[in-house]
mmCIF file of the N, C-alpha and C atoms, coordinates in Angstrom:
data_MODEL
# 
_entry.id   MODEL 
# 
loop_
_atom_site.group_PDB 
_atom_site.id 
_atom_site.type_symbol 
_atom_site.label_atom_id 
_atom_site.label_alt_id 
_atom_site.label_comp_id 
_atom_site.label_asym_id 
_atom_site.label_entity_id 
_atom_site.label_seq_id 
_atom_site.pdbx_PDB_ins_code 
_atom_site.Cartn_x 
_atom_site.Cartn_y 
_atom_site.Cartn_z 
_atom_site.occupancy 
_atom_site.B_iso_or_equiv 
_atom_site.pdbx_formal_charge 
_atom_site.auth_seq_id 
_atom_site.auth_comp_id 
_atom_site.auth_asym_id 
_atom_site.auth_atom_id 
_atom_site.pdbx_PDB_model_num 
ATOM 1   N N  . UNK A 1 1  ? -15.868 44.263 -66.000 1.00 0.00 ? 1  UNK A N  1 
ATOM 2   C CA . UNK A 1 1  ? -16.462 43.290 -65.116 1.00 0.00 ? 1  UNK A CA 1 
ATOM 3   C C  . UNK A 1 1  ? -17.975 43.349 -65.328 1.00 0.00 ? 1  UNK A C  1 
ATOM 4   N N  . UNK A 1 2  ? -18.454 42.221 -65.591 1.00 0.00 ? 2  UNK A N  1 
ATOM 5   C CA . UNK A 1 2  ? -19.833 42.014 -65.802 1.00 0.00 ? 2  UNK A CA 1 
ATOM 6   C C  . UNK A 1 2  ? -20.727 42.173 -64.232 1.00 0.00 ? 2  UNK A C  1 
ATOM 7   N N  . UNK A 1 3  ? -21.817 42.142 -64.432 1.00 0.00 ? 3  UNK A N  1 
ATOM 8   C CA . UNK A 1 3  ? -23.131 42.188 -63.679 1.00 0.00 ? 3  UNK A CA 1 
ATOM 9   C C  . UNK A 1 3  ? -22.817 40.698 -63.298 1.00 0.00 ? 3  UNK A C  1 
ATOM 10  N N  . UNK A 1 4  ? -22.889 39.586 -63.587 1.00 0.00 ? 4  UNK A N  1 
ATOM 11  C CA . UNK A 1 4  ? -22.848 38.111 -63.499 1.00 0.00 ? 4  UNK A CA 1 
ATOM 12  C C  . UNK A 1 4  ? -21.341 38.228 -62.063 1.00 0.00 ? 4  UNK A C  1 
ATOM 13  N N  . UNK A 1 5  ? -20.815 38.901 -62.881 1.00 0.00 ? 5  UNK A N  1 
ATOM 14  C CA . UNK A 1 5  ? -19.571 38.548 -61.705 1.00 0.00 ? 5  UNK A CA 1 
ATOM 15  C C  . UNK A 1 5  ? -19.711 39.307 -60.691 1.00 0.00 ? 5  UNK A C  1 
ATOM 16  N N  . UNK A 1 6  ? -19.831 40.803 -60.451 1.00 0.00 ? 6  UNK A N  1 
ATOM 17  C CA . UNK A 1 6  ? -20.338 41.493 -59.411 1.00 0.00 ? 6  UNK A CA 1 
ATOM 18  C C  . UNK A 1 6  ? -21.324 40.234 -58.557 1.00 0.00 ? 6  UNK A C  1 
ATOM 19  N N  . UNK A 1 7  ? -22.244 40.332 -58.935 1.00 0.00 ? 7  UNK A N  1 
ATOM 20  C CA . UNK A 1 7  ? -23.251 39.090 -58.000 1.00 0.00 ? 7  UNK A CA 1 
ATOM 21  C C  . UNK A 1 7  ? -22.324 38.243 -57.571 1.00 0.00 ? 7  UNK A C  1 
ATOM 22  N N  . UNK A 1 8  ? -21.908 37.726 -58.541 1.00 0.00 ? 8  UNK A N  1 
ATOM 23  C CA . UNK A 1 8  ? -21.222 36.403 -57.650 1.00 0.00 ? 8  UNK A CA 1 
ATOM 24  C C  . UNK A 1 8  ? -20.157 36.649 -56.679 1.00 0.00 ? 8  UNK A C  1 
ATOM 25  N N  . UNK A 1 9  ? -19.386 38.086 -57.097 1.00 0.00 ? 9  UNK A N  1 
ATOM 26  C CA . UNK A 1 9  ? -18.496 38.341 -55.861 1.00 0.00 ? 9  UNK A CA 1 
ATOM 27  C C  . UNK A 1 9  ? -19.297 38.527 -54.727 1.00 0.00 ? 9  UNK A C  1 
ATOM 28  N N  . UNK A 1 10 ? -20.662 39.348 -54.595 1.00 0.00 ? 10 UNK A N  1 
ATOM 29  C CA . UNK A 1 10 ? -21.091 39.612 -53.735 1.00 0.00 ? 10 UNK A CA 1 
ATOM 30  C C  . UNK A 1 10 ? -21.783 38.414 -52.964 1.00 0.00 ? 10 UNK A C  1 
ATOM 31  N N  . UNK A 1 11 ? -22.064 37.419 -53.698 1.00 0.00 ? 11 UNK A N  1 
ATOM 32  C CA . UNK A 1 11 ? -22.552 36.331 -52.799 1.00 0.00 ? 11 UNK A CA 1 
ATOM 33  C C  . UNK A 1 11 ? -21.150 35.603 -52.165 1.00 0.00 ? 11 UNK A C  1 
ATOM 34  N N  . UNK A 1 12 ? -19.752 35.611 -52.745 1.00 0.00 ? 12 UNK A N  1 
ATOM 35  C CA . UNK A 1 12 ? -19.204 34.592 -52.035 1.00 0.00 ? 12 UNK A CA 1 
ATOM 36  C C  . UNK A 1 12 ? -18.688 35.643 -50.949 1.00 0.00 ? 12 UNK A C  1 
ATOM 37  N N  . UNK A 1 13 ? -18.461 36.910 -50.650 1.00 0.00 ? 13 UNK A N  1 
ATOM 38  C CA . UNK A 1 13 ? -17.966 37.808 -49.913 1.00 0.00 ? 13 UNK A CA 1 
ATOM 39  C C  . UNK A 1 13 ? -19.046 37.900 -48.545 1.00 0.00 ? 13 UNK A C  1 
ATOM 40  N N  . UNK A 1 14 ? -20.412 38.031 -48.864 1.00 0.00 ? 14 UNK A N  1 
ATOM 41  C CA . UNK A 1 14 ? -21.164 37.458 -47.839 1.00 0.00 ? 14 UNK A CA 1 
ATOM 42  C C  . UNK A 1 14 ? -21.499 36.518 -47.227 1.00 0.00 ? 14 UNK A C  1 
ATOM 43  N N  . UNK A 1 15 ? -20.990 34.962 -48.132 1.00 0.00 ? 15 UNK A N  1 
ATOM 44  C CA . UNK A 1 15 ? -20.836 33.683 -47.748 1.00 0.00 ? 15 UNK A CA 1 
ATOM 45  C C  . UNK A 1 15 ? -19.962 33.558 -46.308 1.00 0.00 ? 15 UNK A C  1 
ATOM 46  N N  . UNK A 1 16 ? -18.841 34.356 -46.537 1.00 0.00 ? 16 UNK A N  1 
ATOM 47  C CA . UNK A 1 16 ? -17.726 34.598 -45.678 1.00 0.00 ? 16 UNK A CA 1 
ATOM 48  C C  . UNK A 1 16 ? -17.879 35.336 -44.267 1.00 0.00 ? 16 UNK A C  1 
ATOM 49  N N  . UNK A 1 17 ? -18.675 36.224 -44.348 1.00 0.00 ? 17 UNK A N  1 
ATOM 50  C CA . UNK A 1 17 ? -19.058 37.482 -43.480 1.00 0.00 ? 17 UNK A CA 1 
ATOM 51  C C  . UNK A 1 17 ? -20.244 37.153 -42.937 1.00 0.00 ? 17 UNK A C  1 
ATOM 52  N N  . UNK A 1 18 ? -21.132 35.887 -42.976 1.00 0.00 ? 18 UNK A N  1 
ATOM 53  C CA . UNK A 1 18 ? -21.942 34.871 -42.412 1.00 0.00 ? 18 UNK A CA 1 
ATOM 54  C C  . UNK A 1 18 ? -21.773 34.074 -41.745 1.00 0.00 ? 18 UNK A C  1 
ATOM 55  N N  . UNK A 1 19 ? -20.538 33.901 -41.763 1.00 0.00 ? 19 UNK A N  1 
ATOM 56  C CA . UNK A 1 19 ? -20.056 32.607 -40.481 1.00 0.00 ? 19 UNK A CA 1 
ATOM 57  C C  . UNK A 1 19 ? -20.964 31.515 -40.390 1.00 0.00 ? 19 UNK A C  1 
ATOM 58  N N  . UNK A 1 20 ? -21.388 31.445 -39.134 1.00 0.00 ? 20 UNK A N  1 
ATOM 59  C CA . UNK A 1 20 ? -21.797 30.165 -37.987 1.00 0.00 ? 20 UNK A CA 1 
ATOM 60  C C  . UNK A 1 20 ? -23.335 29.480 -39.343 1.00 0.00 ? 20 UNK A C  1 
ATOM 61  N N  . UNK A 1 21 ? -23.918 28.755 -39.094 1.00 0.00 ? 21 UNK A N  1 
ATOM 62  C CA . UNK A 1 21 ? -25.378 28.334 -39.448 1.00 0.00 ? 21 UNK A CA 1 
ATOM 63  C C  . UNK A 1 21 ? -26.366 28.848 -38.738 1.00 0.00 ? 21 UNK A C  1 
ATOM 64  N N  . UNK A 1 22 ? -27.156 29.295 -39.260 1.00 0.00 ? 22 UNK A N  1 
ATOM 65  C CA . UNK A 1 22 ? -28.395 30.353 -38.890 1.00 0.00 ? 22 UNK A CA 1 
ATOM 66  C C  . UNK A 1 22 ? -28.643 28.470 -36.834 1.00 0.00 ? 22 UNK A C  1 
ATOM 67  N N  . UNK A 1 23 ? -28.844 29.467 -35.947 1.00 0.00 ? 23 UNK A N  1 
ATOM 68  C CA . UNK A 1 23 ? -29.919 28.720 -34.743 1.00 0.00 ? 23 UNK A CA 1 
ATOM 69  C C  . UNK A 1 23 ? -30.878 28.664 -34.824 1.00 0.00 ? 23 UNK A C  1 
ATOM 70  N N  . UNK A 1 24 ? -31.108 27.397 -34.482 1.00 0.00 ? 24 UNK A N  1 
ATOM 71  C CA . UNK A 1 24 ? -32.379 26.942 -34.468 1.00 0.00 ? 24 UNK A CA 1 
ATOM 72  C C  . UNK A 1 24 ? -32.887 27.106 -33.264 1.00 0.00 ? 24 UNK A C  1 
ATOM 73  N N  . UNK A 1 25 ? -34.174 26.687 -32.888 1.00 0.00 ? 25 UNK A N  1 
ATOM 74  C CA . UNK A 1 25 ? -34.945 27.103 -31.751 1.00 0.00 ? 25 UNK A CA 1 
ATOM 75  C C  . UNK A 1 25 ? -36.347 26.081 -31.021 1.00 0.00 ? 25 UNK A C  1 
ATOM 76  N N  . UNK A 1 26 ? -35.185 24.736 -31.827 1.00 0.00 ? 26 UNK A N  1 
ATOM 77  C CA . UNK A 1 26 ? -36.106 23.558 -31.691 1.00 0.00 ? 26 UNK A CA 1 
ATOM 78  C C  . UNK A 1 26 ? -35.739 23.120 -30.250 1.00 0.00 ? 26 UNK A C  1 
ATOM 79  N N  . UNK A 1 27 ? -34.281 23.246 -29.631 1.00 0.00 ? 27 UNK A N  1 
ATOM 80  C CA . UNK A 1 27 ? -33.657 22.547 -28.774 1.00 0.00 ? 27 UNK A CA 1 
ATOM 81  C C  . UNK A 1 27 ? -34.333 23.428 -27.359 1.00 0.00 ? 27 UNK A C  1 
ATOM 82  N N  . UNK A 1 28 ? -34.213 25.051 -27.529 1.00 0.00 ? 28 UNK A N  1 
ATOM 83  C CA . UNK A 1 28 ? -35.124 25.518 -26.365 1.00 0.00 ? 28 UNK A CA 1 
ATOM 84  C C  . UNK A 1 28 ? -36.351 25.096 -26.334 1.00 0.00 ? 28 UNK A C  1 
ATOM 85  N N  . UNK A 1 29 ? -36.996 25.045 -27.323 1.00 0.00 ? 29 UNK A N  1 
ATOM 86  C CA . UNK A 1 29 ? -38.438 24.656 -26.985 1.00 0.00 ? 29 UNK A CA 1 
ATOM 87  C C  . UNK A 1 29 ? -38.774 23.397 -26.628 1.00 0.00 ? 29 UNK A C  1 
ATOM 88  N N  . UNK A 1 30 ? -38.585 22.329 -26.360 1.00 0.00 ? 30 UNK A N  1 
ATOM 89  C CA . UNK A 1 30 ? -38.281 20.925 -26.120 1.00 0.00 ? 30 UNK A CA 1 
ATOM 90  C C  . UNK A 1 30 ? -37.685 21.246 -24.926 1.00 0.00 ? 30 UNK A C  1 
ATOM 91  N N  . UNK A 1 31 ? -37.020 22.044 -24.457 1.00 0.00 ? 31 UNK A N  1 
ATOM 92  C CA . UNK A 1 31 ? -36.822 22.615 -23.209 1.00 0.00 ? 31 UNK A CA 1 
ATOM 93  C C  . UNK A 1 31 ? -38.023 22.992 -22.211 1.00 0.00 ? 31 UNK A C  1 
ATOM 94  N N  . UNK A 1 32 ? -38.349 23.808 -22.613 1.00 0.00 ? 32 UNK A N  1 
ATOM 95  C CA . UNK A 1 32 ? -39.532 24.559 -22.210 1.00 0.00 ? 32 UNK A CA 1 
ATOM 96  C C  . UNK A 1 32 ? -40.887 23.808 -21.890 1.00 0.00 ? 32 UNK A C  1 
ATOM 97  N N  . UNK A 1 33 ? -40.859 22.715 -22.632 1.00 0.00 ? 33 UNK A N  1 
ATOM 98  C CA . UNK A 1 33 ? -42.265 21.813 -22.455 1.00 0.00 ? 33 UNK A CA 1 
ATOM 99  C C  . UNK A 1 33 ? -42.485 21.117 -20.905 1.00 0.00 ? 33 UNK A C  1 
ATOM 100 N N  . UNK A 1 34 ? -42.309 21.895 -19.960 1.00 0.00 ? 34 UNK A N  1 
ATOM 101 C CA . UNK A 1 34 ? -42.615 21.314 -18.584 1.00 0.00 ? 34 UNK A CA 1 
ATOM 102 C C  . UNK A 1 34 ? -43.870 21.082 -17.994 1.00 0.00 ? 34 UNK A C  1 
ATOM 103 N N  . UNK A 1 35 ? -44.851 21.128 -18.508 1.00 0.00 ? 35 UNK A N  1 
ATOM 104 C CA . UNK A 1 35 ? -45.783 20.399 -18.131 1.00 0.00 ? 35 UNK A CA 1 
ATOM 105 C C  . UNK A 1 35 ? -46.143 19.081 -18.771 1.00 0.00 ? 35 UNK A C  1 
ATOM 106 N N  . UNK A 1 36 ? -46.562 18.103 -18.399 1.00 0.00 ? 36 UNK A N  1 
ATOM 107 C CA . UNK A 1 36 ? -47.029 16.567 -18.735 1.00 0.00 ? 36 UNK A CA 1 
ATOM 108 C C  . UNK A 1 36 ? -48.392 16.739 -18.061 1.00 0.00 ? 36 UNK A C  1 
ATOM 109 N N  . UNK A 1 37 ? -49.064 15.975 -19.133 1.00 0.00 ? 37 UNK A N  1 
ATOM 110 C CA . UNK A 1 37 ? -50.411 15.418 -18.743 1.00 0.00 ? 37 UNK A CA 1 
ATOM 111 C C  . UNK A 1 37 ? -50.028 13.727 -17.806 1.00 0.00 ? 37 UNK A C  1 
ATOM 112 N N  . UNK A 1 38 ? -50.837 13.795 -16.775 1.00 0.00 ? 38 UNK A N  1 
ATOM 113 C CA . UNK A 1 38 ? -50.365 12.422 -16.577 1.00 0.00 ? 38 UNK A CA 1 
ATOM 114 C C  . UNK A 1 38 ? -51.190 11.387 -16.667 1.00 0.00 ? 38 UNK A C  1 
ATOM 115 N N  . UNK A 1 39 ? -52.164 11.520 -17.657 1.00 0.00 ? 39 UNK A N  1 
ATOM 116 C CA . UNK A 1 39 ? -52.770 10.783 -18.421 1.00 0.00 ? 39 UNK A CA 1 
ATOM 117 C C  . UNK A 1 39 ? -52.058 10.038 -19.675 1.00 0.00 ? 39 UNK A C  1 
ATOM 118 N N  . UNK A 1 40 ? -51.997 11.043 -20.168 1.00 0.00 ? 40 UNK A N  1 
ATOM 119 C CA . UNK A 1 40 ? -51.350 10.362 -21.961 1.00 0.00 ? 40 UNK A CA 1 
ATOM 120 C C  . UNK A 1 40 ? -49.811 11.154 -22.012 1.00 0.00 ? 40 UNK A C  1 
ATOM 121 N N  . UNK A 1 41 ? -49.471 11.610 -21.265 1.00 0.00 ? 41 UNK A N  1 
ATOM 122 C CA . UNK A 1 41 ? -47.981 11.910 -20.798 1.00 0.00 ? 41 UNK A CA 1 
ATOM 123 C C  . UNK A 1 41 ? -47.621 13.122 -21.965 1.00 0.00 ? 41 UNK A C  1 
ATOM 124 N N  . UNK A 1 42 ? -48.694 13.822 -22.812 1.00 0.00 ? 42 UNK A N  1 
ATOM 125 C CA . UNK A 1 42 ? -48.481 14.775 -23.889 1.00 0.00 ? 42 UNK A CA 1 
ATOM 126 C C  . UNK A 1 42 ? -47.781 15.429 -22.980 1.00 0.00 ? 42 UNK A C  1 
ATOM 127 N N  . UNK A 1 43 ? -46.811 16.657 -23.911 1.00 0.00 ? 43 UNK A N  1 
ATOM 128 C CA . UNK A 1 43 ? -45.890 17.812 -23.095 1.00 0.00 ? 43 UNK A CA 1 
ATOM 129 C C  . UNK A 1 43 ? -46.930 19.299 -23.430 1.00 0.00 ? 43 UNK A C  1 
ATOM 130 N N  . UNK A 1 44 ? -46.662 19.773 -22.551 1.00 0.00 ? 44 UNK A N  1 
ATOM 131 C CA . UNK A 1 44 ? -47.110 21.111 -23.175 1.00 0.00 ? 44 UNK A CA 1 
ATOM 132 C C  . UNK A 1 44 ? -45.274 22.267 -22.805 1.00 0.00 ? 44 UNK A C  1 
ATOM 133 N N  . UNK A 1 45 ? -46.130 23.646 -23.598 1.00 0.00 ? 45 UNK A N  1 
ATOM 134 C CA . UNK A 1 45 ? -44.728 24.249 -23.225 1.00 0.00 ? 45 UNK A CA 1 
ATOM 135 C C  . UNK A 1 45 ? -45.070 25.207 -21.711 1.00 0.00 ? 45 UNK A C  1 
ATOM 136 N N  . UNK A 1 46 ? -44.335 25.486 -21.063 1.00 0.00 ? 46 UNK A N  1 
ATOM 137 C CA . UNK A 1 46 ? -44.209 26.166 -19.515 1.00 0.00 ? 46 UNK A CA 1 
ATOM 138 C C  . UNK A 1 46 ? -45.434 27.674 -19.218 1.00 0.00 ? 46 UNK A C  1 
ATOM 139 N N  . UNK A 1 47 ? -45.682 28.058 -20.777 1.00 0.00 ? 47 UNK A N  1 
ATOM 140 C CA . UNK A 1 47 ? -46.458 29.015 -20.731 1.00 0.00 ? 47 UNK A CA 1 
ATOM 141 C C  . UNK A 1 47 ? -47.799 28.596 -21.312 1.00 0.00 ? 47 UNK A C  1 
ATOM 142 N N  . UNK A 1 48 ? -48.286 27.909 -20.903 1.00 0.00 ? 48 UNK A N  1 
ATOM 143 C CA . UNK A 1 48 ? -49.596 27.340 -21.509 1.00 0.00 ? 48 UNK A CA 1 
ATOM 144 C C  . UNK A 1 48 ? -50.703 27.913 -20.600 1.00 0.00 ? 48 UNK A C  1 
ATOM 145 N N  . UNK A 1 49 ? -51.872 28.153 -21.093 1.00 0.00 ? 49 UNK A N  1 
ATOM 146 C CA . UNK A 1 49 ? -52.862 28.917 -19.730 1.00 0.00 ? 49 UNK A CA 1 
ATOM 147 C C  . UNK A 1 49 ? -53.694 27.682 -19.799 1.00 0.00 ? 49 UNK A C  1 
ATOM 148 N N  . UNK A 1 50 ? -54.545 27.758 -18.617 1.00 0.00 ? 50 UNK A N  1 
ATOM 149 C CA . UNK A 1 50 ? -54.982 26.844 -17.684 1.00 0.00 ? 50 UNK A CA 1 
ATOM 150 C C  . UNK A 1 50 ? -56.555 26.767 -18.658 1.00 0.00 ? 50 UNK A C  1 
ATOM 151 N N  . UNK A 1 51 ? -56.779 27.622 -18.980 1.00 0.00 ? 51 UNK A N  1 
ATOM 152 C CA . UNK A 1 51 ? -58.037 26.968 -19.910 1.00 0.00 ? 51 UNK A CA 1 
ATOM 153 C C  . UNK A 1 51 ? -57.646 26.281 -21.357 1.00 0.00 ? 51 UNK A C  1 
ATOM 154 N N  . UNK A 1 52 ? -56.407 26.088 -21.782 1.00 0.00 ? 52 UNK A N  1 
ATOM 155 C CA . UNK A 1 52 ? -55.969 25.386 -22.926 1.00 0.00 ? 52 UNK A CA 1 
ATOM 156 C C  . UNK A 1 52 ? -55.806 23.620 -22.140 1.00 0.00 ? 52 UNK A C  1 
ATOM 157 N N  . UNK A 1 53 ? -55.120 23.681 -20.953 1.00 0.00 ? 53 UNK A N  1 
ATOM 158 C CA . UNK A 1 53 ? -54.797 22.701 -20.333 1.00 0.00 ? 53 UNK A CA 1 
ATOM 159 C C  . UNK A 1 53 ? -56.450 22.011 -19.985 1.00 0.00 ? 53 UNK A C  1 
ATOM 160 N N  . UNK A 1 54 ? -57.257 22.733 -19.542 1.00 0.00 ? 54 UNK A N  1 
ATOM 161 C CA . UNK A 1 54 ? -58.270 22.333 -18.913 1.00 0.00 ? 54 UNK A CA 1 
ATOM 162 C C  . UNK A 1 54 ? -59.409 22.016 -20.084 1.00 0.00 ? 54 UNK A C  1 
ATOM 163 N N  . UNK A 1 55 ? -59.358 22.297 -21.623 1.00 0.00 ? 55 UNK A N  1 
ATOM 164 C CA . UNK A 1 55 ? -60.243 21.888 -22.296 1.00 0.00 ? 55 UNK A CA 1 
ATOM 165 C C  . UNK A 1 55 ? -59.170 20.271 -22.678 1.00 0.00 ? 55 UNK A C  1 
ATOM 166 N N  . UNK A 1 56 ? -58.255 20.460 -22.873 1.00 0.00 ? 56 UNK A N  1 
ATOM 167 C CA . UNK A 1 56 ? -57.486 19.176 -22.973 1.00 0.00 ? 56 UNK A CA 1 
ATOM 168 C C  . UNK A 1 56 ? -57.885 18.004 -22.022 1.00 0.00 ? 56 UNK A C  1 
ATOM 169 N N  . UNK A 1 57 ? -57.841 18.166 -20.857 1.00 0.00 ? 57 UNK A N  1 
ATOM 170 C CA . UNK A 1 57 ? -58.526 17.663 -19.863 1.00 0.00 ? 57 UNK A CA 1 
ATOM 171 C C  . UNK A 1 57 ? -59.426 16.498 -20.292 1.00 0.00 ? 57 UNK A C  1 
ATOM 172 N N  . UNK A 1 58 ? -60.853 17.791 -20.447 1.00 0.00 ? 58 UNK A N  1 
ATOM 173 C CA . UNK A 1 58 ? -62.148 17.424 -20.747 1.00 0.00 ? 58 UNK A CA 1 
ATOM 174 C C  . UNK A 1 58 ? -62.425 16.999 -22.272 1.00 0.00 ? 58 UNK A C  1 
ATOM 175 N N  . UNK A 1 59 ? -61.534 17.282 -22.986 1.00 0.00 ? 59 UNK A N  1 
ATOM 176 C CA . UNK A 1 59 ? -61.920 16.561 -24.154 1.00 0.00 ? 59 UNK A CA 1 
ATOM 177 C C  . UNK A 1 59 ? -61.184 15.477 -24.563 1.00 0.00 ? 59 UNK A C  1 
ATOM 178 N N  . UNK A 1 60 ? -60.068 15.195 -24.291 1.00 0.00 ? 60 UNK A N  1 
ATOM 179 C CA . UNK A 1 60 ? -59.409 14.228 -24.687 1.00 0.00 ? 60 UNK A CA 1 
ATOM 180 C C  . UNK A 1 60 ? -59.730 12.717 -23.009 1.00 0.00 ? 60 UNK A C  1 
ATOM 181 N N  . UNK A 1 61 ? -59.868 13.356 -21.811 1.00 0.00 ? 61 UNK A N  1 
ATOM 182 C CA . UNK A 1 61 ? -59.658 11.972 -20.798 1.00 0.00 ? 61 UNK A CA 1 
ATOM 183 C C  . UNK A 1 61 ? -61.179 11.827 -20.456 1.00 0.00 ? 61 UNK A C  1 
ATOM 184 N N  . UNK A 1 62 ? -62.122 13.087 -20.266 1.00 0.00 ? 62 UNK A N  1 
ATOM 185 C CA . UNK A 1 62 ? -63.406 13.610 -19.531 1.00 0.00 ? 62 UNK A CA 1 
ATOM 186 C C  . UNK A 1 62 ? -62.866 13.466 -18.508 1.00 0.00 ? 62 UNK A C  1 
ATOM 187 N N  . UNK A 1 63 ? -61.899 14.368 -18.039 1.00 0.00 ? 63 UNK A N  1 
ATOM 188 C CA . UNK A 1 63 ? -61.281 14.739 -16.350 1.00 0.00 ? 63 UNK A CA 1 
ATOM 189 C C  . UNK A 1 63 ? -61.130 15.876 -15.933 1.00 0.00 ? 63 UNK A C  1 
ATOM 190 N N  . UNK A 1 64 ? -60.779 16.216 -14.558 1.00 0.00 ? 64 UNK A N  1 
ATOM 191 C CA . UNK A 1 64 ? -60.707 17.688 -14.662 1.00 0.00 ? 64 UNK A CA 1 
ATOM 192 C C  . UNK A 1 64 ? -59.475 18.242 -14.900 1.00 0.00 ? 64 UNK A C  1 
ATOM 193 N N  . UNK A 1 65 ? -58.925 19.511 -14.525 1.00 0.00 ? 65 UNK A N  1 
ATOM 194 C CA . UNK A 1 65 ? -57.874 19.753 -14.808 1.00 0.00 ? 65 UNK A CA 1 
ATOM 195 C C  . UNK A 1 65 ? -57.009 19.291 -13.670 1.00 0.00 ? 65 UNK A C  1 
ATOM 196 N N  . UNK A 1 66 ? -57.550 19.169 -12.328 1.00 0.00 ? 66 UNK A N  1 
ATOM 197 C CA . UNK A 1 66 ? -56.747 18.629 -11.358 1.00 0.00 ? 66 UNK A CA 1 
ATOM 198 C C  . UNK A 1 66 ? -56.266 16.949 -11.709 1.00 0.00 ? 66 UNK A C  1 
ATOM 199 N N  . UNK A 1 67 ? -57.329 16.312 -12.309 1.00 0.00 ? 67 UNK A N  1 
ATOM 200 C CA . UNK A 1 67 ? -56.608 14.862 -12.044 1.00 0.00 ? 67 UNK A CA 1 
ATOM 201 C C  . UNK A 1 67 ? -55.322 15.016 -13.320 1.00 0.00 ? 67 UNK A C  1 
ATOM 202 N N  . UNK A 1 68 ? -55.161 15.609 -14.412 1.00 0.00 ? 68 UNK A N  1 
ATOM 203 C CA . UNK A 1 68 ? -54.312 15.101 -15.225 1.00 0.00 ? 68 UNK A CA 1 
ATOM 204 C C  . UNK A 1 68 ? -53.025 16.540 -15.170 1.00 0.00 ? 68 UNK A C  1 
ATOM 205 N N  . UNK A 1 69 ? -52.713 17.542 -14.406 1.00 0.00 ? 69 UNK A N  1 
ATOM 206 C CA . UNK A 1 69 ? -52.150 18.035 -13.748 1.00 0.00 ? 69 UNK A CA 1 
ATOM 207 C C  . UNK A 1 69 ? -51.950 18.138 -12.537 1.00 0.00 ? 69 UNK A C  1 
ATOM 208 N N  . UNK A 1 70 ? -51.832 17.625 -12.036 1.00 0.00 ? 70 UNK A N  1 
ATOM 209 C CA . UNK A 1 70 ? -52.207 17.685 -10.312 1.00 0.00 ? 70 UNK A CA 1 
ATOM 210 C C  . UNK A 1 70 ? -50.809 18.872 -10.179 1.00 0.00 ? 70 UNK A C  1 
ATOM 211 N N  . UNK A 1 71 ? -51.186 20.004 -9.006  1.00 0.00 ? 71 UNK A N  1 
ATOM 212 C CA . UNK A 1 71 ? -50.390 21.365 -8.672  1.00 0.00 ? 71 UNK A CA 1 
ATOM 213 C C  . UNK A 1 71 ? -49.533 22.191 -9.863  1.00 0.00 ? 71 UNK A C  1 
ATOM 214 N N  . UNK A 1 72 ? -50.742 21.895 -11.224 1.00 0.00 ? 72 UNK A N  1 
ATOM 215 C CA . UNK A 1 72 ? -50.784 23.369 -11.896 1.00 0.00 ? 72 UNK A CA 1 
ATOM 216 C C  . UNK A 1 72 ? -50.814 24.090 -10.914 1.00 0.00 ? 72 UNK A C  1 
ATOM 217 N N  . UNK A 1 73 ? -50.102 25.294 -11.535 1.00 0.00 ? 73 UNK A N  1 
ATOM 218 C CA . UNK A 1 73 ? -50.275 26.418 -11.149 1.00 0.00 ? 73 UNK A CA 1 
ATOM 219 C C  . UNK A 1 73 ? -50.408 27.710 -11.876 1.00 0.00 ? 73 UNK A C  1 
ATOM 220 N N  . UNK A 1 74 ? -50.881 28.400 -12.831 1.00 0.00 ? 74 UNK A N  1 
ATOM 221 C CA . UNK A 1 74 ? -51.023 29.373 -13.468 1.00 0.00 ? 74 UNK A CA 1 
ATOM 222 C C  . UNK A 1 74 ? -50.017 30.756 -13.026 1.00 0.00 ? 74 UNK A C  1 
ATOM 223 N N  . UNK A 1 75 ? -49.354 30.682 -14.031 1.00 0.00 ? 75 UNK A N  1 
ATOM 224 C CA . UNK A 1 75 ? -48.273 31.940 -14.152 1.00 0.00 ? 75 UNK A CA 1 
ATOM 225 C C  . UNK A 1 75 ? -49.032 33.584 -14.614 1.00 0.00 ? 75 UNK A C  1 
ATOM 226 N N  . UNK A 1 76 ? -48.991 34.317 -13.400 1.00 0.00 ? 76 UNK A N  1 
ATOM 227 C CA . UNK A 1 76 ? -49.814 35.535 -13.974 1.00 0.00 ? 76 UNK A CA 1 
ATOM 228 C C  . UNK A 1 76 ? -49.247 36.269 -14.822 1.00 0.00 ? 76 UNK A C  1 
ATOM 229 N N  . UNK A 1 77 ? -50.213 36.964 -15.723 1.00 0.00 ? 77 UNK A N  1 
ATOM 230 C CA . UNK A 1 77 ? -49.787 37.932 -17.073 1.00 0.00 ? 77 UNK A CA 1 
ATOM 231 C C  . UNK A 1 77 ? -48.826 39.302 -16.238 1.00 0.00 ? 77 UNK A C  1 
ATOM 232 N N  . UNK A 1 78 ? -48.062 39.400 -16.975 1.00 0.00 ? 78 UNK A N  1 
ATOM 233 C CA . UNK A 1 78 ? -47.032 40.681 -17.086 1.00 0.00 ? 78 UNK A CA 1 
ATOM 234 C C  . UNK A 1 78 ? -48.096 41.908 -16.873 1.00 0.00 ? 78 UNK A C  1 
# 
């Protein structure tokens, strides 16, 4: 038995012992995007800090962070 065939047994034997299709992690995150600007309706994701939100604000509307979030609330660090 050649080297050529070893490999190839070993790839179709792990083909097998792989099952399902690798998850993806597009569908949680599209989840996760619970904040909206309610200006331009962008998403952000649930863990965003309040000075990322608040230069967004000011550079994209010139508003503060209250008018285009109204009852942010900042999630404290662990």
């Amino acid at each position: 038995m050649g080297n050529g065939q070893k490999a190839q047994m070993k790839r179709e034997r792990n083909a097998k012992n792989a099952g399902a299709a690798a998850n993806s992690q597009l569908k949680a995150n599209e989840a996760a995007k619970s904040i909206v600007c309610q200006t331009c309706r962008q998403t952000f994701l649930c863990t965003i800090r309040a000075k990322a939100l608040e230069e967004h604000a000011t550079n994209k509307h010139s508003k503060t962070i209250n008018d285009c979030f109204p009852g942010f609330v900042e999630t404290p660090k662990k």
